[in-house]
N, C-alpha and C positions, 0 to 999 in steps of 0.2 A: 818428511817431504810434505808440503801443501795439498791439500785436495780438492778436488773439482766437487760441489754438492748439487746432485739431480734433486730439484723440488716437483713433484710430479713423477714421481718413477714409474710409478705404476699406472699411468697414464699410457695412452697410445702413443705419444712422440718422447713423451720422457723412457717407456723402453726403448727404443728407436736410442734415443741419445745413452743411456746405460750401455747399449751394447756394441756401439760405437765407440765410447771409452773403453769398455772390455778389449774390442778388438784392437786397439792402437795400444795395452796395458798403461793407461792414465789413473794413478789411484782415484777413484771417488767415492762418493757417500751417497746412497739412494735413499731418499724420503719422499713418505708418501702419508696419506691419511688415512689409510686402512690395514692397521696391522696383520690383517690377515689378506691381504692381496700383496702385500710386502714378502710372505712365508712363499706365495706365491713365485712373487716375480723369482727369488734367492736359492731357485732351483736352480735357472736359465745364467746364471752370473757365476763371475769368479767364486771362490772360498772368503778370498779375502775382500771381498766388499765389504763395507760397514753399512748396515740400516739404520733408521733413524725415522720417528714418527712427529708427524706435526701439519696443521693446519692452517692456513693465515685466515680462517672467518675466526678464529682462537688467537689471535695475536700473543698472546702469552705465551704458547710453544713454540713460536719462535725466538725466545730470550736462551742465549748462549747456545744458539741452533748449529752455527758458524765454525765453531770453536773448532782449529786443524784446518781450515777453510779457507783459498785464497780468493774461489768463484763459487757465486751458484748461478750454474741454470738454471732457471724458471718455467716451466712449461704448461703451468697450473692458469687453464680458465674457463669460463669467459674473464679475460685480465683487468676491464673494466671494474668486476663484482670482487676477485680477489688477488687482484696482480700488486697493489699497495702496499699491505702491509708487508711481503718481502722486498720488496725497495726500500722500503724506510728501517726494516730490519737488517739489509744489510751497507747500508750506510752506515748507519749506527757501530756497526761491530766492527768496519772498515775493509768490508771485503767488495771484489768489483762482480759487478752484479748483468746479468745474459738474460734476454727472456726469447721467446717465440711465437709472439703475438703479432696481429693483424689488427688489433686497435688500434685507425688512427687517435680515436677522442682518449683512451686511454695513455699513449704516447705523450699526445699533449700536454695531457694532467701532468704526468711524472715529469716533463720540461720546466712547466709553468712552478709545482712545486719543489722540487729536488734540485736542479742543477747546480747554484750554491750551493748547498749543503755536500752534493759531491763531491765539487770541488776542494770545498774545505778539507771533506776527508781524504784527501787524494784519489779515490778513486772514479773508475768508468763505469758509467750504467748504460749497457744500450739496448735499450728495445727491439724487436722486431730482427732478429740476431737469425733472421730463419732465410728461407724461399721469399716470401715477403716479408720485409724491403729490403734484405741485404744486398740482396741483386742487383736489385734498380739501382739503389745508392750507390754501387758500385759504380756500373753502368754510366749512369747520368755524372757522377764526377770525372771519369775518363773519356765522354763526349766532350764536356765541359773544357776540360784541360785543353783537348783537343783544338779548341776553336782558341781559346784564349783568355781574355781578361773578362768584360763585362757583355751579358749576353742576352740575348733576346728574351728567350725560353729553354726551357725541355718539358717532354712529355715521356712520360713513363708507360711502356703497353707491356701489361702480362697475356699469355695466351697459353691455355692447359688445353689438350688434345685428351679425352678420355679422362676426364677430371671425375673424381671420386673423394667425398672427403669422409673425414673423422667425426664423427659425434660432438667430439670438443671443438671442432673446425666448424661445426654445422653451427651450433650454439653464438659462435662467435659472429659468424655471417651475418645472423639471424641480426647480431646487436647493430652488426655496420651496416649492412641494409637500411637500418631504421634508424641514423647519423645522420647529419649533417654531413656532406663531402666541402672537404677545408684544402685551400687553392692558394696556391702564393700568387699577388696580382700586386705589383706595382705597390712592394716594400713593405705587405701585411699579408695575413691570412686572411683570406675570405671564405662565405661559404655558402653553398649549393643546395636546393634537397637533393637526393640520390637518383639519377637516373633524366638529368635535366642536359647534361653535358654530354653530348653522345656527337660521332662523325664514322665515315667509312674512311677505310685506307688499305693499301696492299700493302700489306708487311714484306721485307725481306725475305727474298728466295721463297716466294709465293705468287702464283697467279688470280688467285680468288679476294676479293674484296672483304675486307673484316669490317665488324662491327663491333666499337669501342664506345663502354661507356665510362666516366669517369667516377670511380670510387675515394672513399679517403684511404689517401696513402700516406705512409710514412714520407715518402720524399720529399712533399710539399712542406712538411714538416723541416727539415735539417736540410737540405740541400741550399738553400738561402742562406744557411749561417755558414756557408765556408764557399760561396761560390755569389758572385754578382750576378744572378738572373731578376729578370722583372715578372718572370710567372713562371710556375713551375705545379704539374700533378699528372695524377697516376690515373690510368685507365684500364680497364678489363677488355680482352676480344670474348666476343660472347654470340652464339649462334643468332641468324636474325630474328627467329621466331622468341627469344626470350629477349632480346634489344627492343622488339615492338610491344612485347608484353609491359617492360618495364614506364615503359612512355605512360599508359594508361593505368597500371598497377602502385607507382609510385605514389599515389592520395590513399591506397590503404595499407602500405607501410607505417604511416604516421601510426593508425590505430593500433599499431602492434606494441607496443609502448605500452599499452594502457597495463597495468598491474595482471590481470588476472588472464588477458590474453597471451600477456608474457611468459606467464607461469602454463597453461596447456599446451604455447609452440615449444617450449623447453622438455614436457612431459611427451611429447610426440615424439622429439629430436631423441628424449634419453630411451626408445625406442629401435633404434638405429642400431646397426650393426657396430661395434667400438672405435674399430677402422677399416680401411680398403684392405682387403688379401696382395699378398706379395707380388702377386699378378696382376694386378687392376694398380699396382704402384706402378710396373715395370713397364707396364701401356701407356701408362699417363705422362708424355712426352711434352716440354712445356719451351716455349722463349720470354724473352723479355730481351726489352726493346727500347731504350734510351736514345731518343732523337733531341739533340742541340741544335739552335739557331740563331745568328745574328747576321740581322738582314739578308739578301740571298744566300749566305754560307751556311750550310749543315756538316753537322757531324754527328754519326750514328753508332752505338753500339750495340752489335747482339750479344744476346746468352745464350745455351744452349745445353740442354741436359733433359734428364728425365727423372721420374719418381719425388714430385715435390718433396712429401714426407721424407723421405731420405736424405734428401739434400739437404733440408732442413735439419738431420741430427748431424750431418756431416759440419752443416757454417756452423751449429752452436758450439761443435767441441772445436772447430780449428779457432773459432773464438776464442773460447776456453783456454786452449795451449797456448796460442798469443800471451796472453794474460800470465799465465801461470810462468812464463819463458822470460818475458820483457813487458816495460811498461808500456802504457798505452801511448799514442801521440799525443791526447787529448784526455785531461778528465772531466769530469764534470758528467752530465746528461749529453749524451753522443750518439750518431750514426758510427754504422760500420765504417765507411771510407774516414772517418775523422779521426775513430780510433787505432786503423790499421790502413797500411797502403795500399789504395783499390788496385794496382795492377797485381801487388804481392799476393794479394787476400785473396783473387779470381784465376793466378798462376797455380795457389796450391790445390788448389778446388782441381785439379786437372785429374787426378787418380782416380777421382771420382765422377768419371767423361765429363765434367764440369768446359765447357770451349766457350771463349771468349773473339770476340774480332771485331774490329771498323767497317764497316760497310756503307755503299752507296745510296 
């Protein structure tokens, strides 16, 4: 039988995702880059796992990594620094390939580079296979559908209540923070510095006014290539005292960039506790919010669940089984809704209080 491969096992979400496959019994294969955090993790796991060691800043350990393999997840970052060479590794070997990244610029890249070459091999690569953007994508294709043929907009809102992240989450932030935010406008990307695109709005089944700024998201990304909108991007709800911060803080973002500042906020981040306690997940209660429009006609969908990180092991493995079950819709470089059915994909999420609905 085919197996699922965790790159990152030993990571905070890649156990997350091992034990998730444990619990559904999906064979896979946990690798990681620390042989002795692997002895580790292979207490907490079936018997029959198989391990498996390898690095991708080592491109060579990943040559016949794959082998027994029909997916791997990916969990391993900042994805920007080492999310590449397993893409292009598993292309190569012909397996379809999940990650759990919140890079938009990294996203990009693997579009702009990969998507041919996917396709040729037949397989799907989709990024962002997590809490973000699977969601949204979801989301925003089921608004979309909703209205019809060619459309205004959508706007993508996440909103985390008692938000706590990961080390490897903090890292990443840290990268997107210091992006460019990329905008679908009128049949291209465009792009923002970070914290320029801000508005209030009362979210669904909410009395209180949010404060939304816009990030790079995945959505802006794929949502155009299978749906006629003329602008399309993702937004954070973010307390106001940090929405005001960001107005005036956003000109020392840029200098975060620079080499050696980059390297001390990483040495601070690798600081940080690994990840949130099971109880600072179980608090962390979050929506997202895909509003469509063409001309005065909306259509909105919510989401609805809690424990980002969890949900996040939960879409990479129903990914996973997708995959490992039947082919995808789509190969090539893909969103979740392109390569699975956004009403299917967000019905199975249900076991996992995963709620989905239209709303006004």
């Amino acid at each position: 039988m085919s197996k699922v491969l965790v790159h990152g096992a030993t990571g905070f979400t890649g156990t997350l995702v091992c034990h998730e496959l444990a619990r559904l019994g999906v064979p896979f294969i946990a690798v990681g880059r620390n042989e002795s955090k692997l002895h580790y993790l292979k207490a907490t796991l079936p018997a029959s796992t198989e391990y498996r060691v390898a690095t991708p800043s080592k491109p060579s350990t990943l040559d016949g990594l794959f082998e027994g393999v029909k997916v791997v997840i990916n969990t391993v970052g900042p994805f920007g620094e080492l999310g590449e060479p397993v893409v292009k590794a598993a292309i190569e070997q012909g397996i379809h390939y999940l990650d759990t990244t919140g890079e938009q610029s990294f996203m990009k890249r693997i579009l702009d580079r990969y998507d041919e070459a996917a396709k040729e091999a037949n397989v799907a690569v989709i990024c962002a296979q997590a809490f973000e953007y699977a969601l949204g994508d979801c989301a925003a294709s089921l608004a979309l559908k909703k209205l019809g043929d060619k459309n205004d907009r959508v706007d993508v809102i996440y909103k985390v209540l008692k938000p706590v992240v990961s080390r490897g989450t903090a890292k990443s932030m840290y990268r997107v923070a210091t992006d460019k935010v990329g905008i679908w406008k009128n049949g291209s990307l465009d792009s923002e510095s970070f914290g320029v695109r801000r508005k209030e709005l009362t979210l669904p089944e909410e009395d209180r006014v949010s404060h939304i700024v816009a990030i790079p998201g995945g959505e802006a990304l794929h949502i155009p290539r299978h749906h006629d909108v003329d602008f399309a991007c993702t937004y954070v709800a973010l307390p106001r005292r940090v929405a005001k911060k960001l107005k005036w803080g956003r000109h020392f973002l840029a200098l975060s960039k620079i080499g050696f500042i980059k390297k001390l906020a990483d040495r601070k981040i690798s600081l940080r506790p690994e990840g949130p306690s099971a109880e600072q997940r179980s608090e962390a209660k979050f929506k997202v919010l895909a509003r469509a429009q063409r001309g005065d006609e909306v259509a909105a969908c919510l989401i609805k669940a809690h424990d980002p990180y969890g949900i996040t092991a939960t879409i990479a493995v129903a990914g996973a089984r997708a995959l490992l079950e039947a082919p995808p819709r789509q190969t090539g470089v893909v969103s979740t809704s392109m390569a699975f059915d956004a009403k299917d994909f967000l019905d199975g999420l249900e076991d996992s209080y995963v709620s989905w609905s239209f709303v006004d």
